[in-house]
N, C-alpha and C positions, 0 to 999 in steps of 0.2 A: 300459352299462345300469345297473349298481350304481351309479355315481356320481350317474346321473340318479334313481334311487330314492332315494338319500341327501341329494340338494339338495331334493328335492320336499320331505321328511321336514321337513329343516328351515325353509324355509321355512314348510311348514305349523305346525312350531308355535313360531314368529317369531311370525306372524302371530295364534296363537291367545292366544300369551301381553300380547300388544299391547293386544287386545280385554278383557282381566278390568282394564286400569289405566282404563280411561274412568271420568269421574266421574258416575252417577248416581244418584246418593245426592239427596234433598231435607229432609237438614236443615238447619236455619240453623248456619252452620259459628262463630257466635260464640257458643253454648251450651256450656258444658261440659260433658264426661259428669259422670252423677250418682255421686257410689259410697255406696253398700249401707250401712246401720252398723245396730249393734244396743245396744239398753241390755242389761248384766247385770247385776249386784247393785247398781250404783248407778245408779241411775236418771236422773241428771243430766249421765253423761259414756257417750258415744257410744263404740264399739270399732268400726273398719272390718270389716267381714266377711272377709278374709283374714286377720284374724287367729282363731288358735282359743285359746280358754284351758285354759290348764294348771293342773287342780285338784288334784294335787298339789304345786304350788307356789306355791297360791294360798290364803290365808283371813281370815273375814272375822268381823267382831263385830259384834253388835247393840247399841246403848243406847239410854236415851232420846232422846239428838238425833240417832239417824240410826246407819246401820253405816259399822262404818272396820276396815281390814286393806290389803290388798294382793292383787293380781288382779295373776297372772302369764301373755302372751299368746305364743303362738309362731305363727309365719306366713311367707309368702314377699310379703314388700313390702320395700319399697326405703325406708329408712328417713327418707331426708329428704322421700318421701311422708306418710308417719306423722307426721312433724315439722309438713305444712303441714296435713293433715286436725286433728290438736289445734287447732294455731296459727288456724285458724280455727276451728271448731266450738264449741269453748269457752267463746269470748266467748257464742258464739249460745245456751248454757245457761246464762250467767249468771254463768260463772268471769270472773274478771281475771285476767290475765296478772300475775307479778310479776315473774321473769325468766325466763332460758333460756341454753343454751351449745349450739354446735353443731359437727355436724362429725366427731366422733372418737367421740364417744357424746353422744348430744341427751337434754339436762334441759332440764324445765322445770315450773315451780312456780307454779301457779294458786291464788286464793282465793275462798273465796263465805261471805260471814255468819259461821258458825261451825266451817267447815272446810277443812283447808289438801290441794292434790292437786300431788302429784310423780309427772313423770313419766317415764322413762328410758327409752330407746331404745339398741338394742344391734344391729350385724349379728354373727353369728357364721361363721365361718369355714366352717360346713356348711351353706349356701344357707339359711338361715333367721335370722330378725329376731326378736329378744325383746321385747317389752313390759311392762313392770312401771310398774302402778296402784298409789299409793299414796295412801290416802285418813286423815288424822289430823286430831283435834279441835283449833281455832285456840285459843291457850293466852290466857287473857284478858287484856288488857292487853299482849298482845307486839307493841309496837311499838317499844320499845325495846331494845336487846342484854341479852342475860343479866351480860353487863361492860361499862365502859365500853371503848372502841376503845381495843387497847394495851396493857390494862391486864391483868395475868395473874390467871386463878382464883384463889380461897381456894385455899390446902393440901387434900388431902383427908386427911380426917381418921383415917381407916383405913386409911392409909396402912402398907406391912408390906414396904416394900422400903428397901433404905438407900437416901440421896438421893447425888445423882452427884458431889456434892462430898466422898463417906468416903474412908476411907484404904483399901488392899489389905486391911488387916488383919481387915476388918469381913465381906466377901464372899467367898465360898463357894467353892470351885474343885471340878472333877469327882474330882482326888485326895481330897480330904477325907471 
């Protein structure tokens, strides 16, 4: 009699669990879901709503053409989600893409008119994703390098260390 109470058991919930897989659902199954975003202090670049910002990590400046700082986001997404919400969205405000690195930590480096935006992506080891906005003024004329390729910096001129070519004699030891 136990044994026939225990197969009844299971079959009934064989059966019931059979019944929650059926598909009747009526959406068009080539819709993507939509995800949530909000503008914060810049008004031009979207944050998904799983992420929250961290205003202790985060600040921002006003000037005349607009504010620039850094807007730091913690959250629980999957960072190369993050990576395709930017990668797309941005063009849709107006950014250009200029590059991106991906994979081990995802940059990427947008521009619009007068200002340049970086953006970093981080997972951290304690189930949560970093975000850091960075939003800086596009420096006029930089379309060229600050050097030419190859070509090493001026000296700097306050310089106050010996250069790596002195003798032992010059440099300081912990006995001294």
């Amino acid at each position: 009699m136990r044994y026939l109470k225990l197969i009844l058991v299971a079959l009934l919930l064989s059966s019931w669990g059979c019944a929650t897989f059926s598909d009747t659902t009526t959406e068009d199954p080539g819709l993507a879901p939509t995800q949530n975003s909000f503008f914060y202090d810049f008004k031009d670049i979207r944050v998904p709503e799983e992420m929250e910002i961290q205003t202790d990590k985060s600040i921002i400046s006003p000037s005349d053409s607009g504010k620039y700082g850094t807007m730091v986001f913690r959250g629980r997404a999957e960072p190369i989600s993050l990576f395709d919400f930017f990668f797309n969205t941005m063009p849709k405000d107006g950014w250009n893409l200029v590059t991106y690195q991906k994979y081990q930590r995802y940059h990427m480096v947008f521009t619009k008119e007068n200002r340049v935006c970086m953006i970093t992506i981080e997972e951290s080891p304690f189930w949560y994703t970093w975000l850091e906005i960075k939003i800086s003024p596009k420096v006029a004329g930089s379309t060229e390098p600050a050097y030419p390729t190859g070509a090493q910096p001026l000296a700097d001129p306050y310089q106050t260390y010996p250069s790596s070519g002195s003798g032992m004699d010059s440099e300081r030891t912990l006995s001294q």
